[in-house]
C-alpha positions as CSV (number, residue, x, y, z in Angstrom):
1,X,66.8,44.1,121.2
2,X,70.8,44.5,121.1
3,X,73.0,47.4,119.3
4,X,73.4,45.5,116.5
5,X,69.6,44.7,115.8
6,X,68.9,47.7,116.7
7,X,71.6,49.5,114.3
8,X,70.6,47.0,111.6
9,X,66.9,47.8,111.9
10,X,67.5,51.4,111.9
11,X,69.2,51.2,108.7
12,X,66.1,49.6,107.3
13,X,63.4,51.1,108.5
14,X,64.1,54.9,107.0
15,X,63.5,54.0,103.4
16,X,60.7,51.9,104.6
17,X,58.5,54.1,105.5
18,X,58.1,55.7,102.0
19,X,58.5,52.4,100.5
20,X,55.9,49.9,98.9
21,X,55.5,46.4,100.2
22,X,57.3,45.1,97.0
23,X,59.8,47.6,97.5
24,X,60.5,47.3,101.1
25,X,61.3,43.1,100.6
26,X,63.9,44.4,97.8
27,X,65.6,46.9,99.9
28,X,65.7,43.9,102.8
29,X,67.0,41.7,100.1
30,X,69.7,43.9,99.2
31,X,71.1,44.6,102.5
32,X,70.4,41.0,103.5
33,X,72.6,39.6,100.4
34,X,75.6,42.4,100.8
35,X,76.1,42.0,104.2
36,X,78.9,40.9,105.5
37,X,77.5,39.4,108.6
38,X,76.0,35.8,108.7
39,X,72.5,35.6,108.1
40,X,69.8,33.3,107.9
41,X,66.3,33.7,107.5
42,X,64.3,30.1,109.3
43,X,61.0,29.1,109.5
44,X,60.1,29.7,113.2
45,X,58.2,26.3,113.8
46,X,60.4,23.5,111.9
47,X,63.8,25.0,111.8
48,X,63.8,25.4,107.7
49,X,66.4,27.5,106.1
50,X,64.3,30.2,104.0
51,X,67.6,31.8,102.9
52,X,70.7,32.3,103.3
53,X,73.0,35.5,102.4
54,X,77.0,35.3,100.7
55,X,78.7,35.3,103.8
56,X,76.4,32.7,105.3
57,X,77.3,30.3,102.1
58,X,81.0,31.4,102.6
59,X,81.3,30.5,106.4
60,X,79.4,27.3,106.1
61,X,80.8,26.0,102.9
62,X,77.4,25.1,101.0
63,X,76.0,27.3,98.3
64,X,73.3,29.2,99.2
65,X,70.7,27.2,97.1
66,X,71.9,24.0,98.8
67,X,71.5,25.7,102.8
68,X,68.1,26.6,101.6
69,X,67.1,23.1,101.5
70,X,68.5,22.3,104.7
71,X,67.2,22.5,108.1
72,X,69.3,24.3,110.9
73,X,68.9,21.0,113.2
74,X,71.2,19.4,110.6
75,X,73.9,22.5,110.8
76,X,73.5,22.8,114.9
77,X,75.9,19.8,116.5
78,X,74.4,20.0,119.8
79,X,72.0,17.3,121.2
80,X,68.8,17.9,122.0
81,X,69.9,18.1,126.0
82,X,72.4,20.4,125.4
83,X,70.3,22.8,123.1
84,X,68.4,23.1,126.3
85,X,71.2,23.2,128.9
86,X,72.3,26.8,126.4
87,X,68.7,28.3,126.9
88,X,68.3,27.8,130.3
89,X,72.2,29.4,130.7
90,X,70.8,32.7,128.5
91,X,67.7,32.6,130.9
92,X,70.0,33.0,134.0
93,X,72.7,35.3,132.1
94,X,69.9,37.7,131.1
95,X,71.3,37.3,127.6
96,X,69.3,37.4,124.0
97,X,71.4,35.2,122.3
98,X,72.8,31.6,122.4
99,X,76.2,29.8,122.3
100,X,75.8,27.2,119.6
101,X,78.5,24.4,118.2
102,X,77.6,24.6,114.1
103,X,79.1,22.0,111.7
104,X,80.6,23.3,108.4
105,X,80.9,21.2,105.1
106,X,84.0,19.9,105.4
107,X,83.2,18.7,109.1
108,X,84.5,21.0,111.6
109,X,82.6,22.8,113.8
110,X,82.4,26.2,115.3
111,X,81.6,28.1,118.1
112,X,78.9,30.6,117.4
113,X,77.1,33.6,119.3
114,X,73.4,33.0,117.6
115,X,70.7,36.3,117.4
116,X,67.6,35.8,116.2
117,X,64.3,38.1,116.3
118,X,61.2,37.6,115.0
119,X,60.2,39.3,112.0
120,X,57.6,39.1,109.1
121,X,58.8,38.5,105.5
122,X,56.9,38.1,102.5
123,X,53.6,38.0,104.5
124,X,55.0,34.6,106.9
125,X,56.4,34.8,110.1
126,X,60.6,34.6,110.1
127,X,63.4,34.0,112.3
128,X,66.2,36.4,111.4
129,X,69.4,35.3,112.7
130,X,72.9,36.5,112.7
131,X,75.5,34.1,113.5
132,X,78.8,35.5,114.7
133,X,81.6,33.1,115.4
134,X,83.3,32.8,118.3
135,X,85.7,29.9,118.3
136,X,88.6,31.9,119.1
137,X,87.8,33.2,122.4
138,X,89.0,31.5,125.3
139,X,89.0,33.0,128.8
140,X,91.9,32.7,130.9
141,X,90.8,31.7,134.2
142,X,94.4,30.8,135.8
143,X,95.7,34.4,135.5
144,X,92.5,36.1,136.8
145,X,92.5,33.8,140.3
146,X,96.7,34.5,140.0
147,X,95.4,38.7,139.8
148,X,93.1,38.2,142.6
149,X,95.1,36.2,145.0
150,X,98.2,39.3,144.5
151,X,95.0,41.8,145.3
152,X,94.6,40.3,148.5
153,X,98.4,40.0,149.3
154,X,98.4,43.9,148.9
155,X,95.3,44.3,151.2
156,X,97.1,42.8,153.8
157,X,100.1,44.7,153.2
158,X,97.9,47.6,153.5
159,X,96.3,46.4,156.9
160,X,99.6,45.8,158.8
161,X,100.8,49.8,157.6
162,X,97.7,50.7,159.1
163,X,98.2,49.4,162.9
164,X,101.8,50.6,162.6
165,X,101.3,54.2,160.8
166,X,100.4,57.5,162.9
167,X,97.0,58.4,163.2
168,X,97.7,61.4,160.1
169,X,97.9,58.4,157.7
170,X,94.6,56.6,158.6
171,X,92.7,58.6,156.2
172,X,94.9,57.9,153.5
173,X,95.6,54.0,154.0
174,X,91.7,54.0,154.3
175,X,91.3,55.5,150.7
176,X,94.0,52.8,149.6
177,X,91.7,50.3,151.3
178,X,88.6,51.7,149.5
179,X,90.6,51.7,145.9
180,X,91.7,48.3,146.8
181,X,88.3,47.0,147.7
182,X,86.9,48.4,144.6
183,X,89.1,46.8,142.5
184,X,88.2,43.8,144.3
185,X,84.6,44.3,143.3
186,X,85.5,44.8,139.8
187,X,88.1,41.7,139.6
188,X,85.2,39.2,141.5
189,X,82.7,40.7,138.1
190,X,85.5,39.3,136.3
191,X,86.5,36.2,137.9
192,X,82.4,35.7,138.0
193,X,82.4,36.0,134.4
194,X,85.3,33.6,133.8
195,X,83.5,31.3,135.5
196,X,80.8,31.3,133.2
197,X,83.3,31.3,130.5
198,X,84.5,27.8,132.4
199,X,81.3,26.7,132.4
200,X,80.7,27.4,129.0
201,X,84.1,25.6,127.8
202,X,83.3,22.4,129.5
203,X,79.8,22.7,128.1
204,X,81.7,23.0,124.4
205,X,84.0,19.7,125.6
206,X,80.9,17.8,126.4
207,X,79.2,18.8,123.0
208,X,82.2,17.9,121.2
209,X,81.9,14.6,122.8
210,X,78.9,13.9,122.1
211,X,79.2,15.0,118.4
212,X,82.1,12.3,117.7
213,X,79.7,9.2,119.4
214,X,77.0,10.5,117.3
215,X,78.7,10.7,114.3
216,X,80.3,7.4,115.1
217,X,84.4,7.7,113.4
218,X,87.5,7.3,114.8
219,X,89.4,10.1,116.0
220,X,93.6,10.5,115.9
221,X,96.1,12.9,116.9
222,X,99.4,12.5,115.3
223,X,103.0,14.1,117.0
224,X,104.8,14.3,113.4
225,X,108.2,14.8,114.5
226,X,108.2,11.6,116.9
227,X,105.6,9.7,114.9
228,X,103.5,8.8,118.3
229,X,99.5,8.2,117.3
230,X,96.7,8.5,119.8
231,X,93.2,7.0,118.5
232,X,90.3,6.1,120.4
233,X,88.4,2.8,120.5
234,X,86.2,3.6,117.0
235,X,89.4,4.1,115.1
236,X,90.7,0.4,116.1
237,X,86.9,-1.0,116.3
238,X,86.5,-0.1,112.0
239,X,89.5,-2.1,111.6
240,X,88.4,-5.3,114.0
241,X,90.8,-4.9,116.8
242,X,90.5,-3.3,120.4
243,X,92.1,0.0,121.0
244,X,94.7,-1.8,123.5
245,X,96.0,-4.1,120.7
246,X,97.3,-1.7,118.6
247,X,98.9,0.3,121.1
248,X,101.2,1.9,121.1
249,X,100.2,3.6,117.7
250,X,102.4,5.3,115.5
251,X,102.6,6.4,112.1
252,X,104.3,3.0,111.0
253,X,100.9,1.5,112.6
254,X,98.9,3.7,110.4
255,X,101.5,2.7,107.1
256,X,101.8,-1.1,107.7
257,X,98.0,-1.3,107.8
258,X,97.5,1.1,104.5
259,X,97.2,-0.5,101.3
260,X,100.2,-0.3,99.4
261,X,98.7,1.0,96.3
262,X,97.0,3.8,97.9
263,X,99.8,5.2,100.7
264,X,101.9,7.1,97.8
265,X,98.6,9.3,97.4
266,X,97.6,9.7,101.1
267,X,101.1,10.7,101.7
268,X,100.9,13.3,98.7
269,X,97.9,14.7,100.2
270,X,99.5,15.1,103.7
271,X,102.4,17.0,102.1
272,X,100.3,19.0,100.6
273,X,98.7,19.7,104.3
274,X,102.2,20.3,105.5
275,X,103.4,23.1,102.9
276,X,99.8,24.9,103.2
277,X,98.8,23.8,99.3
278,X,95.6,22.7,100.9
279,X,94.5,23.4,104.7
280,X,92.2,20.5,105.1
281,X,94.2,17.2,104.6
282,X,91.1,14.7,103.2
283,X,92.1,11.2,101.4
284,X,90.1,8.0,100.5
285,X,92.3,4.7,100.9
286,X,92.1,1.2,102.1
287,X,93.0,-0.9,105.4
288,X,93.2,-3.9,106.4
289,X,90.9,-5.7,108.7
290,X,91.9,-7.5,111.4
291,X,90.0,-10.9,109.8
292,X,92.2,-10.0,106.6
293,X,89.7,-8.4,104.1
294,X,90.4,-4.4,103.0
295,X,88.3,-1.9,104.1
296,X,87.8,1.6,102.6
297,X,88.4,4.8,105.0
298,X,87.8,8.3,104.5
299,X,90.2,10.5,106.8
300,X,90.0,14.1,107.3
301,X,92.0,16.2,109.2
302,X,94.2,19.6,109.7
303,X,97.4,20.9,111.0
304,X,96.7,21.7,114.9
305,X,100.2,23.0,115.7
306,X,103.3,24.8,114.0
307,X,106.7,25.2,115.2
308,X,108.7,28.8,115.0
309,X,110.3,27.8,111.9
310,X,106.5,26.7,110.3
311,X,107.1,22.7,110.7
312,X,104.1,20.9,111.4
313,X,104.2,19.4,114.8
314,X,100.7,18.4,115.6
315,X,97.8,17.1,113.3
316,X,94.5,16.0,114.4
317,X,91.2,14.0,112.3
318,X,89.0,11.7,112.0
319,X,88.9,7.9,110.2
320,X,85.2,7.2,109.1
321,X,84.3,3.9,107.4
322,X,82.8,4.3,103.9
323,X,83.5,0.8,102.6
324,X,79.3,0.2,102.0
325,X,79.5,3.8,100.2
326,X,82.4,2.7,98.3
327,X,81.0,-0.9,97.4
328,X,77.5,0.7,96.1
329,X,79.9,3.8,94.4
330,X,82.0,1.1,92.6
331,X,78.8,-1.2,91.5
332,X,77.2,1.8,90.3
333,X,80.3,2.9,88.5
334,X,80.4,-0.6,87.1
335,X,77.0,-0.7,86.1
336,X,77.1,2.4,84.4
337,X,79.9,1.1,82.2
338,X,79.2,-2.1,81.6
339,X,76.3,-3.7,79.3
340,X,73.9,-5.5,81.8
341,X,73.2,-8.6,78.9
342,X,76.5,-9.6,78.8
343,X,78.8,-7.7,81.2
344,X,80.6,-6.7,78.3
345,X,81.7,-2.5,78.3
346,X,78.8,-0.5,76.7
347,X,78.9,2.5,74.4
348,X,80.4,5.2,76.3
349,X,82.5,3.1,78.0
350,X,84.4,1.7,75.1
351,X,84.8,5.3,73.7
352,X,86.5,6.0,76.7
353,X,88.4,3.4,76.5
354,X,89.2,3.8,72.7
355,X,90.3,7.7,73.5
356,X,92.4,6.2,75.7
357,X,94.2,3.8,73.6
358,X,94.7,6.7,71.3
359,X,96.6,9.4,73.2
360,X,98.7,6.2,74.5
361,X,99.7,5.1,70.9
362,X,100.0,8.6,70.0
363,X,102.5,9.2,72.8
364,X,104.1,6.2,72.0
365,X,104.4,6.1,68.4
366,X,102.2,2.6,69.1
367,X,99.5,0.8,66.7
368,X,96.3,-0.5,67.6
369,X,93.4,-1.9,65.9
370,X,89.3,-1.7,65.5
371,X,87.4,-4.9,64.8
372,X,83.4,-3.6,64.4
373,X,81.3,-7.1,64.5
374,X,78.1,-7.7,63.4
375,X,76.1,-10.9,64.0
376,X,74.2,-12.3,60.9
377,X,71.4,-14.4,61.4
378,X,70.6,-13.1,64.4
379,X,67.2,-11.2,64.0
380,X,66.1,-15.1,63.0
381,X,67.1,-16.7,66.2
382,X,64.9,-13.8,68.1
383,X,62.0,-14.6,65.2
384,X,62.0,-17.9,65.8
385,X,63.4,-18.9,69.7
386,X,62.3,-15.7,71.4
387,X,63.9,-12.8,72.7
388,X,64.6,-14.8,76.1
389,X,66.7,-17.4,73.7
390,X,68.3,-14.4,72.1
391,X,69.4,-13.0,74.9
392,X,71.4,-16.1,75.7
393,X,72.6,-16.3,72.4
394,X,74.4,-12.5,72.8
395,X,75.5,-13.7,76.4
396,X,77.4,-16.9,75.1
397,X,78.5,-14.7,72.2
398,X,80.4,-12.0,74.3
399,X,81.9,-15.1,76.4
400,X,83.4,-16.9,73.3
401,X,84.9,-13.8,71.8
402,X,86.1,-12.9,75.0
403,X,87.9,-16.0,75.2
404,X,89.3,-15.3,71.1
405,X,91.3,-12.0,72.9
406,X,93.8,-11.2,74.5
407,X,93.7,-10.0,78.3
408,X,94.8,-6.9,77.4
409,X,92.3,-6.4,74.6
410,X,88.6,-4.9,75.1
411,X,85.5,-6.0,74.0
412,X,82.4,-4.0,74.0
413,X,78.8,-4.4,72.9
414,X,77.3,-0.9,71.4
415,X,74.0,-2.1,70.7
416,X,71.6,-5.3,70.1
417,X,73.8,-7.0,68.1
418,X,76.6,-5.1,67.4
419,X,80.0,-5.6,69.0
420,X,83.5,-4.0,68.9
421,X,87.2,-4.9,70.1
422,X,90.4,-3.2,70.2
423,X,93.6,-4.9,69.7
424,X,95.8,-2.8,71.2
425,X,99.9,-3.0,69.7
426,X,99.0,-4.5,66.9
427,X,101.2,-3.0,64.0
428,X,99.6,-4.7,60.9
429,X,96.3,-5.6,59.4
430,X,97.4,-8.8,58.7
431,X,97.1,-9.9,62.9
432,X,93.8,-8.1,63.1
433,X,92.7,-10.2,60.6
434,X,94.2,-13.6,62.3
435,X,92.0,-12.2,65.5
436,X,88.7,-11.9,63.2
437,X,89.0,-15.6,61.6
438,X,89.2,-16.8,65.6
439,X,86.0,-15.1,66.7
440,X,84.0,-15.9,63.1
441,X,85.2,-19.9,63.7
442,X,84.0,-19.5,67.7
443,X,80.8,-18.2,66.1
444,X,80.2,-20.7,63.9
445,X,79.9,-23.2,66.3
446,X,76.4,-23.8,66.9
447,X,74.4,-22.2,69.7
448,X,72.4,-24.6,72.0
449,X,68.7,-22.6,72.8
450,X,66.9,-25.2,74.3
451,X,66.8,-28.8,75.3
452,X,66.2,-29.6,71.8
453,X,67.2,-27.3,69.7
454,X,70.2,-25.4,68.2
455,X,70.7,-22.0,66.6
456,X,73.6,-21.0,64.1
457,X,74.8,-17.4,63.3
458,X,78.3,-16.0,61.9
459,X,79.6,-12.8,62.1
460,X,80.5,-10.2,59.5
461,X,83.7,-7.9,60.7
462,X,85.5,-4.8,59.8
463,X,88.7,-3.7,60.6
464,X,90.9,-0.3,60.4
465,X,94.2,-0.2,62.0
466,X,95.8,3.3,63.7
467,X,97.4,5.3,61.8
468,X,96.7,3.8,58.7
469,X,93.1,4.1,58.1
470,X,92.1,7.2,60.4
471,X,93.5,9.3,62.8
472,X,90.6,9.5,65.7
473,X,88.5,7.1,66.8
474,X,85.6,8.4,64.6
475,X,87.4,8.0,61.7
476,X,88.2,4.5,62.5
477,X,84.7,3.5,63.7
478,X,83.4,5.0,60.4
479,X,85.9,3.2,58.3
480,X,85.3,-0.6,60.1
481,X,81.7,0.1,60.2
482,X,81.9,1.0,56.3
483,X,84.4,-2.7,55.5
484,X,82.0,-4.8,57.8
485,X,78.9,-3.4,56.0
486,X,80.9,-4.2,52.7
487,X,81.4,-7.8,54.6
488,X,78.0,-8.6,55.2
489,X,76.4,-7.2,51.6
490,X,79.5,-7.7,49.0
491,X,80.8,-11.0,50.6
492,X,77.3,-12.3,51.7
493,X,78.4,-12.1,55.6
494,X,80.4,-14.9,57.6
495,X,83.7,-13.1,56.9
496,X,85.8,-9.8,57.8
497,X,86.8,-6.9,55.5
498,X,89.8,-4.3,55.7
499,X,89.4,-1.1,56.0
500,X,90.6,0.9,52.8
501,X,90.0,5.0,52.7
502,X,90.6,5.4,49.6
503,X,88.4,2.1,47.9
504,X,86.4,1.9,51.5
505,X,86.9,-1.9,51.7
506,X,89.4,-4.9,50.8
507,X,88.6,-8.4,51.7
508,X,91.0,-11.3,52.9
509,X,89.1,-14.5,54.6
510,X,89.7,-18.2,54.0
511,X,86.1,-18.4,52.3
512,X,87.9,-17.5,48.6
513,X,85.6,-13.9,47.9
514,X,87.4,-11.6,46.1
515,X,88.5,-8.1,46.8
516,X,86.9,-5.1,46.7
C-alpha cells in the first residue's frame, strides 16, 4: 500500500475502532465527501460508479448524482488494448497504480495517476480509488541525454590528466573518477526513467489517436494571426469533400462555408474565447455540403497558445456532425408547439407567442388584436359524421382561416374546437372586425365529409384590441372569450362581437343584430 493509502487509512482507522458499523460508514462518508482529493468508490466486477465525492464532481464536470449512474469505462478514453498495454507497464515498473487518459464533460481529456485498493463498504466489496492528475508533467528527455553526453566529456578530461599528472595525484583523480562515475549511475536512473516517461508519452499520442477515430469528428488547429487551418480528413469528409480539396484551409475557408445567419454568433463566442469570458469556445452553426444542402456542426475548442502581450496565437477543436440530433431536436421542438390535428400552434405556444407580441407593442407604442373563435355546429358534425369526419372538418377549418390572415398573423387552436388569432399592428377594432367577417364567410362555405355528403358550421368570434380592452394577455383572452360567448348566446352565433370592459360586449356584423 502507498504513503497516501496508507496516511489516508490511518486517519480512519483510530476512530474506528471505538466506532459502531453505522458509525464507522459515516465517519468514511465524511472524510470521503470533504476531501479534497478525487475519489470514487466502483463496483469491483462491472466498473459502476457507487459514488463520487465534491472534488470528483468538480474535476470531471458532472454532478455527483449524474457520475453515479455512470460506469468508469464510459469516463476512461483508452481502448481496451491499451488499458492492457498500462497494466502490463505497472507489472514491469513495480508500481500500484496506473496512467489512465479520463474524458471530462466538456470533452477533453486528462492524464491521470489512478489508485485503487480494495475495501468493503456497506457490507459489498469496493474499489476505492483516488485519481490524481497528471497532465502537466512532461519529461525532458533532450536535456538529460545533453547532461549525460557533457558527463562523459569530463570523464575523459579526467582520463588524459591522469596519464599526464605525477603519481601524488592518482589518488585524487581516481576519487574524481569515482564521483564522476557515481554521478553517472545516478544520471543513467534518470535517463532510464525518462525513457519510460518517452514511452509513456507515445503511449498517451497513440491513445489520443485512437480516442478521435473512435469518437469519429473532425479535428482543426487554427494560427489566428496568419489565419492558416489544419484539419484532418473527418473535418472535410462531414462536409462531402476530400481533405486535399479544401487545402489550403484557412479561416476564410471556415467563413465562406458558415451560414451567414449563424457566423455573427460563432464569432461572438470566439471573442469571448479570446478575452478569457469563457475558456472553452463551444458554438452550434450550419455548413454547407459539398452537394449544396446545410449541415448542422457542433465545434468545441480552447486557446492552446498565448503571446507575451496575452494575444491568442494558437486554438485547437473539434467539428462533430449533429445534423440528425438537430433534425429530431427541431421536430421535437416543432411537435411540442404545434397542434398535431391541424399543424396549427397549440396552447402554450400561442401564449408565447402572445407575450411576445406584447412586450413588442409595448416597446413600441404598437396595437395588436385578439380574435377568440368558436365553431358552432360543430359537436353535430362529430354526432352525426364521426369523429374521423370531424377531424377533417377542424383540419380544413385551420387551412381556410389560415388563408383569411395575413403572413405575419398567428393562428392557433387551444382546444377541440376553439381557435385564436392575433392581428398584430392593427390600431382599431374596426380592421379586426373586417378580418372576423373573412374567416365567418370562409366558414360558411360548406364542408365536404364524404362522397356524398356535406357538413355546414359558422363561427362565433370575439375580439379585444391592445391597449384598449386589457393590458396583458389575460385580460384580453378573458375579455374576447367573454364578447364571443355574448356572440354565440345573445346573437344566436354566426357572427363576431367587440370587446367592451365596461358593458363586456358590443356587436357589429352584416347580419343586422343589435348591440349589446
Amino acid at each position: 500500500m502507498k504513503p497516501l493509502f496508507i496516511l489516508f487509512f490511518l486517519m480512519l482507522q483510530v476512530p474506528f475502532a471505538f466506532a459502531t458499523a453505522q458509525e464507522t460508514n459515516d465517519l468514511f462518508e465524511q472524510l470521503f465527501e470533504k476531501h479534497a482529493l478525487v475519489m470514487l468508490l466502483l463496483d469491483p466486477d462491472t466498473g459502476k460508479i457507487k459514488a463520487a465525492n465534491p472534488a470528483a464532481s468538480e474535476f470531471y464536470g458532472y454532478s455527483q448524482q449524474t457520475l453515479s449512474q455512470m460506469n468508469i469505462a464510459s469516463i476512461n478514453a483508452l481502448s481496451p488494448e491499451a488499458i492492457a498495454e498500462e497494466r502490463k507497464l505497472a507489472a514491469l515498473e513495480d508500481r500500484s497504480y496506473f496512467i489512465f487518459s479520463h474524458t471530462l464533460s466538456d470533452g477533453t481529456t486528462k492524464t491521470v495517476k489512478v489508485s485503487s485498493i480494495p475495501i468493503v463498504y456497506h457490507d459489498e466489496p469496493t474499489l476505492f480509488s483516488i485519481i490524481t492528475d497528471i497532465s502537466d508533467y512532461r519529461a525532458t528527455q533532450e536535456s538529460l541525454w545533453h547532461y549525460q553526453n557533457r558527463l562523459e566529456q569530463m570523464v575523459a578530461q579526467q582520463t588524459e590528466q591522469i596519464a599526464k599528472q605525477k603519481n601524488d595525484q592518482l589518488i585524487f583523480t581516481s576519487l574524481i573518477i569515482v564521483v564522476l562515475g557515481a554521478g553517472l549511475a545516478t544520471m543513467w536512473f534518470v535517463l532510464t526513467k525518462s525513457r519510460r516517461t518517452e514511452y509513456e508519452r507515445q503511449l498517451e499520442r497513440k491513445r489520443l489517436d485512437e480516442i478521435i477515430r473512435g469518437t469519429h469528428v473532425g479535428t482543426w488547429e487554427w494560427h489566428i494571426p496568419s489565419g492558416e487551418l489544419v484539419i484532418n480528413e473527418r473535418w472535410a469528409e462531414i462536409l462531402g469533400y476530400q481533405q486535399h480539396e479544401l487545402m489550403p484551409a484557412s479561416f476564410e475557408t471556415w467563413e465562406k462555408l458558415c451560414h451567414s445567419d449563424d457566423f455573427a454568433r460563432a464569432s461572438n463566442e470566439l471573442d469571448a474565447a479570446f478575452s478569457d469570458t469563457n475558456p472553452f469556445y463551444e458554438c452550434e452553426f450550419r455548413m454547407l455540403h459539398k452537394e449544396g444542402f446545410w449541415v448542422w456542426i457542433l465545434a468545441k475548442g480552447k486557446i492552446m497558445e498565448w503571446d507575451r502581450d496575452h494575444n491568442p496565437i494558437r486554438m485547437a477543436g473539434t467539428h462533430q456532425d449533429i445534423n440528425e440530433t438537430k433534425r429530431l431536436y427541431l421536430q421535437f421542438e416543432h411537435m411540442a408547439h404545434t397542434d398535431t390535428l391541424t399543424g396549427a400552434l397549440n396552447r402554450v405556444a400561442f401564449k408565447q407567442r402572445a407575450d411576445i407580441v406584447l412586450a413588442q407593442a409595448r416597446q413600441q407604442g404598437a396595437h395588436f388584436a385578439l380574435l377568440f373563435i368558436d365553431l358552432d355546429g360543430f359537436k353535430k358534425i362529430n354526432d352525426t359524421h364521426g369523429h374521423d369526419a370531424g377531424d377533417s372538418v377542424l383540419i380544413e377549418t385551420a387551412e381556410r382561416m389560415g388563408q383569411s390572415i395575413r403572413n405575419s398573423d398567428t393562428l392557433a387552436r387551444l382546444g377541440g374546437d376553439e381557435f385564436a388569432v392575433i392581428l398584430e399592428y392593427t390600431s382599431h377594432s374596426t380592421d379586426a372586425a373586417r378580418v372576423a367577417k373573412k374567416i365567418i364567410a370562409c366558414l360558411n362555405q360548406p364542408f365536404k365529409v364524404d362522397e356524398q355528403q356535406q357538413a355546414h358550421l359558422s363561427a362565433s368570434i370575439g375580439i379585444a384590441c391592445y391597449p384598449e380592452h386589457g393590458e396583458s394577455v389575460e385580460q384580453l383572452l378573458n375579455c374576447s372569450d367573454a364578447a364571443m360567448y355574448y356572440a354565440k348566446k345573445s346573437l344566436k352565433g354566426g357572427t363576431y362581437a367587440v370587446c367592451d370592459p365596461d358593458n363586456h360586449a358590443t356587436t357589429s356584423n352584416n347580419r343586422g343584430k343589435q348591440s349589446l
